[in-house]
PASEBA-1860 file (N, C-alpha, C; in nm, 3 decimals):
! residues 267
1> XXXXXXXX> 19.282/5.249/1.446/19.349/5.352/1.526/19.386/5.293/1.662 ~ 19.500/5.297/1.690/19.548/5.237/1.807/19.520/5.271/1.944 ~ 19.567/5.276/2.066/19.477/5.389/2.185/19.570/5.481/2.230 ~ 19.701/5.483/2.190/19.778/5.568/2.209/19.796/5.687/2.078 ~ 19.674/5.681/1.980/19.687/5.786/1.876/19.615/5.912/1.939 ~ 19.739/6.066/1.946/19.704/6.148/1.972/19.674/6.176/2.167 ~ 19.723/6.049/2.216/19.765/6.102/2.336/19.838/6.149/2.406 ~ 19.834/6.230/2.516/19.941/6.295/2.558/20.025/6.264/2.684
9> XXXXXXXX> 20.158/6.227/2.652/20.215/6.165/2.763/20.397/6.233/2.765 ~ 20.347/6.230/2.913/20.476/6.324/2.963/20.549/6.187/3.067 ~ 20.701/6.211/2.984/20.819/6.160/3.010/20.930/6.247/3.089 ~ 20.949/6.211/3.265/21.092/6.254/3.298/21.179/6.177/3.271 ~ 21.301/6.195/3.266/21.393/6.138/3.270/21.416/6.108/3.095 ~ 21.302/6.157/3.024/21.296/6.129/2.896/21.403/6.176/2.757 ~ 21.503/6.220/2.801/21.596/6.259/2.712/21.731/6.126/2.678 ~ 21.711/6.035/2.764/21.817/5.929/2.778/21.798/5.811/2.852
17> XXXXXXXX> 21.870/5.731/2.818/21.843/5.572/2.878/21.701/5.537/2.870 ~ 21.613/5.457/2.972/21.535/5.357/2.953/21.436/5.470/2.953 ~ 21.445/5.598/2.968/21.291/5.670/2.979/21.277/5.736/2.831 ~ 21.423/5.749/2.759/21.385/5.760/2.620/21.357/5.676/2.557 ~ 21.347/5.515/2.577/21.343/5.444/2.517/21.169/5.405/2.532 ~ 21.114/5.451/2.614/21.012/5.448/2.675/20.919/5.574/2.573 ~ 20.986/5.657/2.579/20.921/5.804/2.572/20.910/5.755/2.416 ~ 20.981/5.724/2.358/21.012/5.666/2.169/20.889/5.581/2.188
25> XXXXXXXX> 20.881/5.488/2.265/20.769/5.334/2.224/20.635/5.436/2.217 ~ 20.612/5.516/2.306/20.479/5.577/2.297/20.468/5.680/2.200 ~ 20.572/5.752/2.125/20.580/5.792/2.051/20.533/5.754/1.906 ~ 20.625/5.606/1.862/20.577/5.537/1.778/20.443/5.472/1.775 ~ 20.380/5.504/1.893/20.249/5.424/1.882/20.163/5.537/1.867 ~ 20.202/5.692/1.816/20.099/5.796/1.772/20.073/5.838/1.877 ~ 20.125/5.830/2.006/20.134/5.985/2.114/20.183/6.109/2.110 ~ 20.165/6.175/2.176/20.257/6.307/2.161/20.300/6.342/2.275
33> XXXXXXXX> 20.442/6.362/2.270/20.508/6.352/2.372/20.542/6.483/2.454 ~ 20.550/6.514/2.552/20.678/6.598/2.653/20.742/6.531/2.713 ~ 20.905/6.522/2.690/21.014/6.463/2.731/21.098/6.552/2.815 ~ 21.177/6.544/2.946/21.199/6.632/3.027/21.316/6.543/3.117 ~ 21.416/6.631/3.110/21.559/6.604/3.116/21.647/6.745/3.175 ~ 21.731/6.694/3.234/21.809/6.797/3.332/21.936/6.875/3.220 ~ 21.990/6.784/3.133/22.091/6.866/3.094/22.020/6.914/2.923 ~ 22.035/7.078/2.854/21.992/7.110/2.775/22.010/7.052/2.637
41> XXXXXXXX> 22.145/7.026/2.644/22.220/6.988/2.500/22.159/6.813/2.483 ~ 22.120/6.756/2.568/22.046/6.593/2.600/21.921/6.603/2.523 ~ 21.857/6.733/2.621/21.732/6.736/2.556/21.706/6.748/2.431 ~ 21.780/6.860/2.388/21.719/6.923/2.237/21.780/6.853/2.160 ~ 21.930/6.800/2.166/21.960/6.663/2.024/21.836/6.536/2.059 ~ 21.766/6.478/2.191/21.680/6.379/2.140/21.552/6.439/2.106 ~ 21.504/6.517/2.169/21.381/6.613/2.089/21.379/6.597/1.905 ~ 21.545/6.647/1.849/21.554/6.658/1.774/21.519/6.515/1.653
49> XXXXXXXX> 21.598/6.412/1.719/21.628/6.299/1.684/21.440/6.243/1.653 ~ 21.370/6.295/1.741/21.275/6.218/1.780/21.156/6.316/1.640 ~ 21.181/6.395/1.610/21.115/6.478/1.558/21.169/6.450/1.422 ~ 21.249/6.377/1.395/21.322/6.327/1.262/21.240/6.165/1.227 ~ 21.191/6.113/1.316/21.135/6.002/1.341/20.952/6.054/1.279 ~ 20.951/6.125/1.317/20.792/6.146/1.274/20.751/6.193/1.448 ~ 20.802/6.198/1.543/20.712/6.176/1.641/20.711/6.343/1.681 ~ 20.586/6.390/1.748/20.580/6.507/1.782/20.621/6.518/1.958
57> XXXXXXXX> 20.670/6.636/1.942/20.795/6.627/2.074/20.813/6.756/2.118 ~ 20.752/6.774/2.282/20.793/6.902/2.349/20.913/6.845/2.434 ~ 21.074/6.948/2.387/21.105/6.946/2.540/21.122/7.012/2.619 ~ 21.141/7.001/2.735/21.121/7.088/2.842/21.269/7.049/2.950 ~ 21.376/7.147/2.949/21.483/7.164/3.061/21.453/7.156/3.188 ~ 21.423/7.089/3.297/21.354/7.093/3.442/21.469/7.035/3.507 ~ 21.435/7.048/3.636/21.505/6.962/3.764/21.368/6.915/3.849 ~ 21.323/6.771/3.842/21.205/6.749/3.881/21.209/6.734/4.049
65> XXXXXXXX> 21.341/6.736/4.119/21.337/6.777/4.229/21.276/6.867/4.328 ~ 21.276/6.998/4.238/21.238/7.139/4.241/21.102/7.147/4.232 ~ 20.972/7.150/4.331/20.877/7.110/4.337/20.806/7.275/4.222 ~ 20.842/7.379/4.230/20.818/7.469/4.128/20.862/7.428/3.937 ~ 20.955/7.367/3.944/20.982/7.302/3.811/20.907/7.195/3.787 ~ 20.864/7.136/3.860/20.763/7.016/3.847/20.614/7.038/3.805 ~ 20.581/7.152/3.874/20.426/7.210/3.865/20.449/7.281/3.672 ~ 20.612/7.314/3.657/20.599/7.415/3.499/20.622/7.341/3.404
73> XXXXXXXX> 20.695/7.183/3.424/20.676/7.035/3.341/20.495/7.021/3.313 ~ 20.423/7.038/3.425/20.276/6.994/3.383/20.216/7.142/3.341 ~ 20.237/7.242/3.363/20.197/7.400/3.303/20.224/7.391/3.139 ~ 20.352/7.359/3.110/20.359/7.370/2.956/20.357/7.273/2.882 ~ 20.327/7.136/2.934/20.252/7.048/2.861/20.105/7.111/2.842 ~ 20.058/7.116/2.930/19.909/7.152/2.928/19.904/7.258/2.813 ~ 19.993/7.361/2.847/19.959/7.484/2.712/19.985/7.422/2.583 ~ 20.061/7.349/2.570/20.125/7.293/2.414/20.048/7.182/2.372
81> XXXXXXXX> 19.934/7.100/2.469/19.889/6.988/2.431/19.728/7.019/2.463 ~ 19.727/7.067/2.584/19.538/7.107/2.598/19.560/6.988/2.759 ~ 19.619/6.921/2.783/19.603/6.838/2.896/19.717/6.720/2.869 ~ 19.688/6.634/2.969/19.766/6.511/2.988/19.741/6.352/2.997 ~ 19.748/6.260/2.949/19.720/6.108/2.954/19.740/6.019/3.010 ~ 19.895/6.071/3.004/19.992/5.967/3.091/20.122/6.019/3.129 ~ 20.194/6.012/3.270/20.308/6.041/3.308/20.345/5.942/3.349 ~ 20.507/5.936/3.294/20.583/5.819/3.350/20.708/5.877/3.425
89> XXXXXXXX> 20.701/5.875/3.506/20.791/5.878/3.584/20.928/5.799/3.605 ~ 21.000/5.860/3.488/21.184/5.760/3.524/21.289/5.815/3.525 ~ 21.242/5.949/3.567/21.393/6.027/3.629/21.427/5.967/3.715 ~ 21.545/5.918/3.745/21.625/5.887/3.866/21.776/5.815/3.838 ~ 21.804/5.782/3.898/21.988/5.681/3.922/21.976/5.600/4.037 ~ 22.082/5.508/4.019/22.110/5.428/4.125/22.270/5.483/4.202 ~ 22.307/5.383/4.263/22.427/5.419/4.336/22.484/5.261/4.443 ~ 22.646/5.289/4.424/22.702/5.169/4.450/22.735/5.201/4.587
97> XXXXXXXX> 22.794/5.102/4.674/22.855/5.137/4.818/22.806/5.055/4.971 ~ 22.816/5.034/5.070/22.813/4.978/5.144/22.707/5.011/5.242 ~ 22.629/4.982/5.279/22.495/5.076/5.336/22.593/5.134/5.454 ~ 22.647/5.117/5.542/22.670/5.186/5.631/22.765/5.279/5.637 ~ 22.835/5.266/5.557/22.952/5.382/5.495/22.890/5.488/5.418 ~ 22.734/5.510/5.351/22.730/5.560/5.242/22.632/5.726/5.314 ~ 22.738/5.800/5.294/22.701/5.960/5.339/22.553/5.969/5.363 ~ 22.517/6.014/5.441/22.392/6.065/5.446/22.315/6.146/5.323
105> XXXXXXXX> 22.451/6.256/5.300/22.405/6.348/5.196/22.367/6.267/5.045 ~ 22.460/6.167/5.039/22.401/6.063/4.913/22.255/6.020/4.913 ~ 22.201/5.961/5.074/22.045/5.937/5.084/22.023/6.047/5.046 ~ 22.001/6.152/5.105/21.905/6.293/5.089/21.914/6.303/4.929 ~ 22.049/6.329/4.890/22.031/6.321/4.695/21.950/6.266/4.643 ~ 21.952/6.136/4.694/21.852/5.977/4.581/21.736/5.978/4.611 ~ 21.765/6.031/4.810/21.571/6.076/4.801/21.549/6.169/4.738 ~ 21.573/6.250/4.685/21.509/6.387/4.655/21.479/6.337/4.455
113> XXXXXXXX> 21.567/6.287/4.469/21.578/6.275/4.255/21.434/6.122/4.271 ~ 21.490/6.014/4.363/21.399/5.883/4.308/21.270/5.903/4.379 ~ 21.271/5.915/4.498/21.114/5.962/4.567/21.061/6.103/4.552 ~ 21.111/6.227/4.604/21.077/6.367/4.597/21.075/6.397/4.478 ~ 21.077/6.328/4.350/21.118/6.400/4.218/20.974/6.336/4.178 ~ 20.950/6.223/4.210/20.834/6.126/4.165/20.680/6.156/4.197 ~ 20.721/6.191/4.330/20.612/6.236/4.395/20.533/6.386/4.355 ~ 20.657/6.503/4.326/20.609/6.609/4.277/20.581/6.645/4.125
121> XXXXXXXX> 20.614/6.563/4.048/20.605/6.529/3.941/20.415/6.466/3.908 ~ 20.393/6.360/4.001/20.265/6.336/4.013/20.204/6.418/4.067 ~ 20.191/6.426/4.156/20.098/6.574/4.228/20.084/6.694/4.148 ~ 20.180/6.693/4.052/20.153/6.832/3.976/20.020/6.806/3.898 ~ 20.096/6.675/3.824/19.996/6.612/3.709/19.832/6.578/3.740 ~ 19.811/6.564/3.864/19.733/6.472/3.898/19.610/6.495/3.847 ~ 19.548/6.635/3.863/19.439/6.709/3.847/19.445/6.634/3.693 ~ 19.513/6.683/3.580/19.529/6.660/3.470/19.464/6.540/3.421
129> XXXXXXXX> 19.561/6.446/3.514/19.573/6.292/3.483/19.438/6.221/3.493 ~ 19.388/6.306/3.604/19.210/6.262/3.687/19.126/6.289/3.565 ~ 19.140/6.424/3.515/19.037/6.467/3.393/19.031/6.337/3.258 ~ 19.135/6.274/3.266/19.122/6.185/3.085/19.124/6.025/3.163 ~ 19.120/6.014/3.295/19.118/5.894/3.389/19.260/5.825/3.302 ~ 19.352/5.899/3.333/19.485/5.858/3.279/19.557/5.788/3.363 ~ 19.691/5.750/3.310/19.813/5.697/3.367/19.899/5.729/3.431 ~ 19.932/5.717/3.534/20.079/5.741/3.624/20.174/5.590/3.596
137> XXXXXXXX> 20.250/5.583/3.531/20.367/5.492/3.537/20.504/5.496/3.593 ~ 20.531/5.463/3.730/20.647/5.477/3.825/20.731/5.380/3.786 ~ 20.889/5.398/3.726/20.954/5.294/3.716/21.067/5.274/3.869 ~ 21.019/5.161/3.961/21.083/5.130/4.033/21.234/5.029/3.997 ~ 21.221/4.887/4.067/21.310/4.829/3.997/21.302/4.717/4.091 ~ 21.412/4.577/4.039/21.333/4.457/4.120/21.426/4.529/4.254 ~ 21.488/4.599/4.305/21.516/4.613/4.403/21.411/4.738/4.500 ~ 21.311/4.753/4.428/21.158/4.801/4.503/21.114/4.705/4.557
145> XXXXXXXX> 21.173/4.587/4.566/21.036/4.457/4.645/21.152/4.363/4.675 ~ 21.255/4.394/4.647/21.398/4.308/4.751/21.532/4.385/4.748 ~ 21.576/4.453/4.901/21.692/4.449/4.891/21.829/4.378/4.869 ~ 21.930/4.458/4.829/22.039/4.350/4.765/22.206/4.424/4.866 ~ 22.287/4.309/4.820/22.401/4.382/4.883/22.468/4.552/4.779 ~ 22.548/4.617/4.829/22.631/4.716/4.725/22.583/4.816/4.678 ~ 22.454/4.852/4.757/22.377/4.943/4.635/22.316/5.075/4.691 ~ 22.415/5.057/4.773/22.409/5.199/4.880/22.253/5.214/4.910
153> XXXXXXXX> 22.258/5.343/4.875/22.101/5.434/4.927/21.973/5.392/4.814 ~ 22.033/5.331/4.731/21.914/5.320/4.611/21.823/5.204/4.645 ~ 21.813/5.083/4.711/21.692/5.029/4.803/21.566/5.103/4.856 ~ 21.590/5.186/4.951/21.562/5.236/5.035/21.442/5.320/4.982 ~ 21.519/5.386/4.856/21.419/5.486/4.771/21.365/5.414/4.665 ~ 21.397/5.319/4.608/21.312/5.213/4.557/21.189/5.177/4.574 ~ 21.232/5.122/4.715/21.095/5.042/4.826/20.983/5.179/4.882 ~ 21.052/5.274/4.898/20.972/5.400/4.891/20.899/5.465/4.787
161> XXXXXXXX> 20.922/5.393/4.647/20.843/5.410/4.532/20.732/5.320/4.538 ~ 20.803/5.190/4.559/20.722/5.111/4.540/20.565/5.133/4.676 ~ 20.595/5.167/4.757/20.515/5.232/4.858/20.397/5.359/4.816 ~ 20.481/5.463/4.772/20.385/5.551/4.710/20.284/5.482/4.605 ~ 20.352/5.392/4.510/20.270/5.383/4.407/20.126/5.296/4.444 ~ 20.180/5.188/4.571/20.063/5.127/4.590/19.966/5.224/4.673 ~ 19.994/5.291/4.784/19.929/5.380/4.834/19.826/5.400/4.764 ~ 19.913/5.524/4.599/19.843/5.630/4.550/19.724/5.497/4.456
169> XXXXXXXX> 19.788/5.413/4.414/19.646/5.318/4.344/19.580/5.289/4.443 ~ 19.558/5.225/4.545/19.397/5.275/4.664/19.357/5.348/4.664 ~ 19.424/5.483/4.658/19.348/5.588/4.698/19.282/5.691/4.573 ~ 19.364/5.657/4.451/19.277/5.746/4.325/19.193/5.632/4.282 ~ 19.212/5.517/4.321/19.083/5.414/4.243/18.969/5.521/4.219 ~ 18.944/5.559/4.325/18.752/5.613/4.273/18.742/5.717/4.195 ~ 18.868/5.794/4.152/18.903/5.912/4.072/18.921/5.849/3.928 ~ 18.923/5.693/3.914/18.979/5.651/3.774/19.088/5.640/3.720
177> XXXXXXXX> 19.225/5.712/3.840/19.338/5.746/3.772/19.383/5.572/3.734 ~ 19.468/5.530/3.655/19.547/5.357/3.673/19.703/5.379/3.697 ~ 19.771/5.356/3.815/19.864/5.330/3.876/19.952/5.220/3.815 ~ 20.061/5.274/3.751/20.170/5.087/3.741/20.306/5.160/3.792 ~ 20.300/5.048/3.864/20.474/5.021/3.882/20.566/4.933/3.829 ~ 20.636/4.986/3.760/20.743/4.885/3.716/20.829/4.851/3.762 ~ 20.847/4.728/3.790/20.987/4.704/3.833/21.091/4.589/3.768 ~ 21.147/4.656/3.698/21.288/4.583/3.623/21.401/4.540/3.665
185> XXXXXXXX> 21.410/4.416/3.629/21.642/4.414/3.637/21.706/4.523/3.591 ~ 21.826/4.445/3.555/21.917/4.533/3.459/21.864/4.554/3.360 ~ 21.880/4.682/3.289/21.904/4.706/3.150/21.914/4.696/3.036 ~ 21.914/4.660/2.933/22.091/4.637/2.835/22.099/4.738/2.796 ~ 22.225/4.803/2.774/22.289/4.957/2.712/22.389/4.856/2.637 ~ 22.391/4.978/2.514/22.472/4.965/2.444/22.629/4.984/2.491 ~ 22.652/5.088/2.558/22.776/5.131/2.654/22.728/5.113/2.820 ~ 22.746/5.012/2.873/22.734/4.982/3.014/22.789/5.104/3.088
193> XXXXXXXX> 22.697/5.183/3.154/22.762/5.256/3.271/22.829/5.178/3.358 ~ 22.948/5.242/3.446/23.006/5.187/3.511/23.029/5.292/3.667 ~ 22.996/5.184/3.782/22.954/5.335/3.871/23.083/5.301/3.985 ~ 23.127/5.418/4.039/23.234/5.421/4.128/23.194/5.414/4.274 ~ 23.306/5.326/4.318/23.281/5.316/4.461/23.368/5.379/4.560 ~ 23.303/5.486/4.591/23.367/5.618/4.627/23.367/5.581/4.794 ~ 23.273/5.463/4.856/23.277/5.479/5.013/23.382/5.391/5.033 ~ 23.365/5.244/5.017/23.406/5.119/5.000/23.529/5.075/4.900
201> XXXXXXXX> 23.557/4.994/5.013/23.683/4.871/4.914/23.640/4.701/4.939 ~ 23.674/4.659/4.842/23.688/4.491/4.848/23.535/4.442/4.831 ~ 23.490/4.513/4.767/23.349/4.517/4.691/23.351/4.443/4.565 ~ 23.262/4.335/4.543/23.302/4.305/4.374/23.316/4.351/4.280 ~ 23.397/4.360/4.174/23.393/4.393/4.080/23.234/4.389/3.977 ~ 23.191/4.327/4.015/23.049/4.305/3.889/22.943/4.374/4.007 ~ 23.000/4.442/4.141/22.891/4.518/4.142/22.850/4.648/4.111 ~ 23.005/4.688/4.009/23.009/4.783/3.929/22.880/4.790/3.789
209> XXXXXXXX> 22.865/4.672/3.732/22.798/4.689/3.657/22.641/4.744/3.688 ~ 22.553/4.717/3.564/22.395/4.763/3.600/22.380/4.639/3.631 ~ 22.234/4.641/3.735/22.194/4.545/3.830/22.301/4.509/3.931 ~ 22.374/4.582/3.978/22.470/4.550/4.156/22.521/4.405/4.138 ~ 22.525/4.342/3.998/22.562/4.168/4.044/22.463/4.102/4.015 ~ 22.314/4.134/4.039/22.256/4.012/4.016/22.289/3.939/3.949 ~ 22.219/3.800/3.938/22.220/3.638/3.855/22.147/3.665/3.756 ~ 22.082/3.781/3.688/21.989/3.759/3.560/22.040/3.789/3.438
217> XXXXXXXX> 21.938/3.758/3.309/21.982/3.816/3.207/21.964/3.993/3.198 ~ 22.025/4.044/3.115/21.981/4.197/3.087/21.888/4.209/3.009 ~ 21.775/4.294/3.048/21.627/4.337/2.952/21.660/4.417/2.845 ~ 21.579/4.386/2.759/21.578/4.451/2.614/21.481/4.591/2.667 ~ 21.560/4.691/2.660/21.479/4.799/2.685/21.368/4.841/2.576 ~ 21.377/4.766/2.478/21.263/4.883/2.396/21.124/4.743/2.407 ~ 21.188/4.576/2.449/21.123/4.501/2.494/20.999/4.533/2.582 ~ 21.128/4.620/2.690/21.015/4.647/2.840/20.910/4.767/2.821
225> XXXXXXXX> 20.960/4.875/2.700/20.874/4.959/2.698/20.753/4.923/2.616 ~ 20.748/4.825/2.567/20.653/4.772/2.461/20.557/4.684/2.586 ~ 20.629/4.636/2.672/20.519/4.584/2.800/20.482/4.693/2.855 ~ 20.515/4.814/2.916/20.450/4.857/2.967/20.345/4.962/2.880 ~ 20.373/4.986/2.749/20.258/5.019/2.723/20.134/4.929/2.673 ~ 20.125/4.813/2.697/20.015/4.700/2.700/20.001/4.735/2.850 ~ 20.023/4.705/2.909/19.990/4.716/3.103/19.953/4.807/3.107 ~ 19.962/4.958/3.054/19.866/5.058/3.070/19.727/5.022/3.033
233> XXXXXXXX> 19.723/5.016/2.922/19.603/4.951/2.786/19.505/4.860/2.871 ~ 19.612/4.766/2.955/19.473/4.699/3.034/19.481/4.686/3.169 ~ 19.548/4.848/3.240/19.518/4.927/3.350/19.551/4.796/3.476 ~ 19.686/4.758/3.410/19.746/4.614/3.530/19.835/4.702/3.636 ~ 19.815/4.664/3.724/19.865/4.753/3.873/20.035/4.727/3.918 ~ 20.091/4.620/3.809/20.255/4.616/3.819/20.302/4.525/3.694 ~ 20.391/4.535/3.686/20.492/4.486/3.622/20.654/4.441/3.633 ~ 20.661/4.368/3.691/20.813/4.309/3.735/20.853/4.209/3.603
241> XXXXXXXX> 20.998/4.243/3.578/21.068/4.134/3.468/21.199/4.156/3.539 ~ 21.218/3.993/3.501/21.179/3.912/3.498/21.063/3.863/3.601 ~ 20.989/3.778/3.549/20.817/3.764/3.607/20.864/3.662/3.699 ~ 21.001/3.577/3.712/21.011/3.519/3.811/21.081/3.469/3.941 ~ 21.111/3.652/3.895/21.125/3.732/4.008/20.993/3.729/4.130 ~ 20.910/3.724/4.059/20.804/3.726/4.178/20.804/3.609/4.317 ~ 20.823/3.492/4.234/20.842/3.399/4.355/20.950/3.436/4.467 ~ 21.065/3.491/4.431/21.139/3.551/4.549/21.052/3.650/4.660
249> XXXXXXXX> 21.025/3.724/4.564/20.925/3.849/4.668/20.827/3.713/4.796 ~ 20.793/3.635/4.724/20.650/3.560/4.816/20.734/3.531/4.870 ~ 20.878/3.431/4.838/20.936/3.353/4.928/20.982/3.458/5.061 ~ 21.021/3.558/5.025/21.055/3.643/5.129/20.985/3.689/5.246 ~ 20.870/3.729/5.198/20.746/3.759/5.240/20.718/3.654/5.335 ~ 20.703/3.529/5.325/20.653/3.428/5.404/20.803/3.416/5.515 ~ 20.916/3.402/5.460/20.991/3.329/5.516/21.140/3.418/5.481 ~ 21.134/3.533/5.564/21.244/3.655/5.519/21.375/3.584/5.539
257> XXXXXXXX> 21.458/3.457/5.619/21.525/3.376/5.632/21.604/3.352/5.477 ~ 21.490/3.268/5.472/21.520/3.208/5.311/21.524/3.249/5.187 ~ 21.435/3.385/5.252/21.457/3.509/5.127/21.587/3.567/5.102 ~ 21.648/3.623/5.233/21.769/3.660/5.232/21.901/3.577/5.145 ~ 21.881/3.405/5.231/21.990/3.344/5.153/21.968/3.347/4.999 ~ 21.790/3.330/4.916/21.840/3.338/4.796/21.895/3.431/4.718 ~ 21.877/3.606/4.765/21.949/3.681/4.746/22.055/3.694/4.748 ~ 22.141/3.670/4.840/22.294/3.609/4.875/22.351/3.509/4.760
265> XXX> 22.283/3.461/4.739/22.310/3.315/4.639/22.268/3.349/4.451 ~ 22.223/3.490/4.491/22.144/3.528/4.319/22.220/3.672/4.309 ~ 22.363/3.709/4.400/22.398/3.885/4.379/22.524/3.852/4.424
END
């Protein structure tokens, strides 16, 4: 019996892209899921899809912004399951544009969906999460631990994930909860979103794609969800892929100079 048979783990962002692909890996490994997604017709065809698979599947219509919709994501898991295991947290988006051109009202948006959505989302759970000494999984991104050019407001709230998450692992250590942050490149999708640059001109073209430009390959998403449910399993406090990615972070860290140019030279 595996350790994800019969646990209960709640997915935002879980109706599409990398958090369904996420919400599926734990699925297939004999969890039971609540998946939770903003638009209805999203939800209930992957609910559906997922329930054709063998996997057992609440979903739930929310706006995890909405700190009252957040508390009724962890209310009706709890009624439909008895409690909670693990929340992963990967509602959110990115966004293209020039940092100093890019509306205010765009920050306040990305804060509210990538930090304020994350945050109330956990806090709901937490009590829950404390009782089975469960999981919080925050998916940040490698731009949580280095800013890049083009990418408007989505840094900012990144590095502000990546902030909460270390925080909140100091501080529930003695509660048992295990804290990961993930932080990924690009993607791979089958259909590449393509995002508009509504502030800016004379912006690259490839910083349209996912990942703003970077120099890397694109991640196999059902790859990354298969790591992070091992990194739960043995309660590891992050996860960055590519892993060598990390040497940038130190190089930066020591010597923000040289950090900068390799960014410049890798976007």
């Amino acid at each position: 019996m595996g350790y994800w048979k019969d646990k209960i783990v709640l997915v935002t962002g879980g109706s599409n892209g990398l958090g369904r692909v996420i919400a599926e890996t734990f699925g297939e490994a004999g969890a039971k899921l609540a998946i939770v997604g903003l638009e209805p017709n999203d939800v209930a065809q992957t609910a559906e899809e997922m329930k054709a698979k063998g996997i057992e599947v609440l979903p739930i219509v929310a706006n995890v912004t909405k700190p009252e919709d957040a508390q009724r994501i962890v209310d009706e898991t709890v009624a439909r399951y008895g409690g909670i295991d693990a929340l992963v947290n990967a509602a959110g988006r990115t966004h293209r544009g020039y940092l100093m051109k890019t509306p205010l009202q765009e920050f306040d948006d990305l804060w509210r969906l990538n930090v304020l959505g994350t945050i109330a989302c956990t806090q709901a759970a937490y009590p829950k999460l404390v009782e089975r000494r469960g999981h919080v999984v925050n998916i940040g991104s490698l731009a949580a631990k280095s800013a890049a050019r083009w990418v408007g407001a989505y840094p900012v709230t990144k590095h502000a994930v990546a902030a909460f998450s270390q925080q909140l692992r100091l501080e529930s250590k003695p509660d048992g909860l295990h804290v990961l942050l993930v932080c990924p490149g690009p993607v791979k999708r089958n259909n590449p979103r393509l995002y508009a640059l509504k502030e800016a001109e004379g912006i690259p073209e490839s910083a349209l794609m996912p990942g703003g430009g970077v120099k890397v390959g694109k991640i196999d998403p059902k790859k990354l969800a298969q790591k992070i449910l091992r990194k739960c399993e043995k309660r590891s406090p992050e996860l960055v892929v590519p892993g060598k990615a990390r040497i940038l972070f130190a190089i930066a860290q020591i010597c923000p100079k040289l950090g900068d140019w390799i960014v410049l030279k890798s976007t």
